[in-house]
C-alpha positions as CSV (number, residue, x, y, z in Angstrom):
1,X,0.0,0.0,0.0
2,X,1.4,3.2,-0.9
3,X,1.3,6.1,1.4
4,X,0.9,10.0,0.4
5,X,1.4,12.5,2.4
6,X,-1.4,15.0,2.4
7,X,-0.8,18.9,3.9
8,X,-4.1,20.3,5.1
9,X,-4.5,24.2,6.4
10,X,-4.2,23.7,10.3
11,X,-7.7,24.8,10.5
12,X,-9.1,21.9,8.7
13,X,-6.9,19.6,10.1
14,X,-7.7,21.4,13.7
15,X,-11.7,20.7,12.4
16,X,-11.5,17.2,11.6
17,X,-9.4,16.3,15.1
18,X,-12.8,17.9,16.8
19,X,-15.2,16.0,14.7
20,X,-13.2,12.6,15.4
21,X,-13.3,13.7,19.2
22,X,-16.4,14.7,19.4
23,X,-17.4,11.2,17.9
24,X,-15.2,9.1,20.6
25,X,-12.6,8.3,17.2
26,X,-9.4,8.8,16.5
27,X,-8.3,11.2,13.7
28,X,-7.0,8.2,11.3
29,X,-10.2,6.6,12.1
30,X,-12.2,9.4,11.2
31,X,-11.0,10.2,8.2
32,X,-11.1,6.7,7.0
33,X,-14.7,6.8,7.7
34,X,-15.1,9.8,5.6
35,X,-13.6,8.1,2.9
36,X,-14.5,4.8,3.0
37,X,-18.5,5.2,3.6
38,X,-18.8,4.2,0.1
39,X,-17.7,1.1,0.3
40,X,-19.2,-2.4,1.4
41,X,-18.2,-4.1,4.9
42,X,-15.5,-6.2,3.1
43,X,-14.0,-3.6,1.8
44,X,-14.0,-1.6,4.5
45,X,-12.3,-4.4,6.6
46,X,-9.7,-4.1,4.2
47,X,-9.0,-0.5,4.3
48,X,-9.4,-0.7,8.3
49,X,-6.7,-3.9,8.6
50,X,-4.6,-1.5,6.3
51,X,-4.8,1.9,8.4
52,X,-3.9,-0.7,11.2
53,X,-0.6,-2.5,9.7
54,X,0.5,1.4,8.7
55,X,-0.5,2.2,12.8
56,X,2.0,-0.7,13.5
57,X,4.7,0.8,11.0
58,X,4.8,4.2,12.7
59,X,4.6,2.6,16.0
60,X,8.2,0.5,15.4
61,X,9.9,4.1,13.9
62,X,8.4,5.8,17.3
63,X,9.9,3.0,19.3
64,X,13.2,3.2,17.5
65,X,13.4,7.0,17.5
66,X,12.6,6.7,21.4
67,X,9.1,8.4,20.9
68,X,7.8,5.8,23.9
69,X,4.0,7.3,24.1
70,X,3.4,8.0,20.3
71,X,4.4,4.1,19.7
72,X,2.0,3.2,22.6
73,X,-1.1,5.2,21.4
74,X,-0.6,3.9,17.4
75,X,-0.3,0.5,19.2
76,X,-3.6,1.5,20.6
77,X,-4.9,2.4,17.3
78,X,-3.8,-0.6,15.7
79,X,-5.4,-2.8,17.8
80,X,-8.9,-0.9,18.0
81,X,-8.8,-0.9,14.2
82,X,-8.1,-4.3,14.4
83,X,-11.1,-5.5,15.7
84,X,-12.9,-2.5,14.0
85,X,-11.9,-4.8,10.9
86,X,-12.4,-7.8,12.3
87,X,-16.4,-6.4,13.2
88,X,-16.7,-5.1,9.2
89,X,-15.5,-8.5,8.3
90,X,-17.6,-10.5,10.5
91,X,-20.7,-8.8,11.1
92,X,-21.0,-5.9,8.6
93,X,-20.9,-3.4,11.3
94,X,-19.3,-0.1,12.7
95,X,-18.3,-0.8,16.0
96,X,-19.6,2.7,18.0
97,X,-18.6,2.5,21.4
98,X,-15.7,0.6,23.9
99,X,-18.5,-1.3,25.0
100,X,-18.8,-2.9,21.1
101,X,-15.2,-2.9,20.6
102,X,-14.6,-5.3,23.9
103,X,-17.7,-7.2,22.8
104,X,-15.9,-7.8,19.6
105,X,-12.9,-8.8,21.4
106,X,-14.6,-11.3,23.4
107,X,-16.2,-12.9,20.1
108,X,-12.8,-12.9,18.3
109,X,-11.1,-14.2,21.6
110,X,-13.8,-17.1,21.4
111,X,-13.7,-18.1,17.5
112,X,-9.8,-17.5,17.0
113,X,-8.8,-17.8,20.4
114,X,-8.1,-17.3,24.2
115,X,-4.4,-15.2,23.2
116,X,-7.0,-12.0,21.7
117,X,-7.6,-11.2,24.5
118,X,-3.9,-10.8,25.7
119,X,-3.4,-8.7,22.7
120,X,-6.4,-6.7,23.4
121,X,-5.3,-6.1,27.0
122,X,-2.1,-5.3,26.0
123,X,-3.3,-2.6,23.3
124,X,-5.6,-1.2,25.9
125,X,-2.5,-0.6,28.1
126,X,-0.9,1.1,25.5
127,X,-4.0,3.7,25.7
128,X,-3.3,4.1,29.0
129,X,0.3,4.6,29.3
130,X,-0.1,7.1,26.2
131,X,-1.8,9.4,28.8
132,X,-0.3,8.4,31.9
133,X,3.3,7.8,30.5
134,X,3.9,4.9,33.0
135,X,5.8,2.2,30.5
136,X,9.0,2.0,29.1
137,X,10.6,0.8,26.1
138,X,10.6,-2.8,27.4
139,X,6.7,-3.0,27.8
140,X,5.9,-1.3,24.4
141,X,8.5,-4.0,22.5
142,X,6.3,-6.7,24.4
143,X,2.7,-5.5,23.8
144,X,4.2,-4.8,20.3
145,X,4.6,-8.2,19.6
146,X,1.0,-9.3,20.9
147,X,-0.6,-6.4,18.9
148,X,1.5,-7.2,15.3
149,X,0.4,-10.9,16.4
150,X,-3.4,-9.8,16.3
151,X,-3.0,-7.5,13.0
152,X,-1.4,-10.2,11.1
153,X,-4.0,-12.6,12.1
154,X,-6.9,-10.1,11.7
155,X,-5.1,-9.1,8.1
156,X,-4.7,-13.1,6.8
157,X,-8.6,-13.4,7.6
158,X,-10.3,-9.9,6.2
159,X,-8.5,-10.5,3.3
160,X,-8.6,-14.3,2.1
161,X,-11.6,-14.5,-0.3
């Protein structure tokens, strides 16, 4: 997947990070919305398992640059969009609220298995320790590898068909 660069007036871009606030997302998420409310829940999978791997690839040059919070919260959004995906994929649906998006978990955790739910725990940590700045570069390599574990497996099943 190729990635552009896109340079909005700071107004617009200051706009759009209210709008995805003010609608509990994240400003990748919104804007992926906004683009992708054309397409059909497959699809959309797709582009959401997509946003996530990119979430992923920003999160390793964060880690490696020393950027400790920034890698946490993309692993955050990489996981959410995970099972945002996963939802699409499965059920057809927006996920709308946390309460959905551990519901999803807990479905996932039960049809792929227990080890979501590690993953999922582990991304929800990284939320945490985005805002609270508690973790070091030690606990974002581990819940790195839990989260890239549930990407890749989210990825290999929204997009064989």
């Amino acid at each position: 997947m190729a990635t552009t660069v896109l340079k909005l007036p700071p107004s617009l871009v200051k706009r759009l990070r209210e709008k995805a606030e003010s609608r509990g997302l994240s400003f990748e998420e919104y804007v992926l919305e906004l683009l992708s409310s054309d397409l059909d829940p497959r699809e959309r999978a797709r582009e959401y398992i997509e946003a996530a791997m990119d979430l992923l690839k920003q999160a390793r040059e964060e880690l490696e640059k020393g950027g400790i919070r920034q890698a946490a919260e993309k692993l955050w959004g990489a996981t959410a969009l995970a099972v945002k995906a996963y939802a699409w994929w499965r059920e057809g649906k927006r996920l709308a609220s946390h309460g959905e998006l551990w519901e999803c978990m807990r479905r996932m955790a039960r049809e792929i298995g227990k080890w979501i739910r590690d993953a999922f725990y582990a991304g929800h940590a990284m939320h945490t320790c985005f805002y609270e700045g508690w973790c070091n570069e030690e606990d974002v390599g581990e819940a790195f590898e839990r989260i890239e574990r549930l990407v890749r497996v989210v990825k290999d099943t929204v997009t064989t068909e």
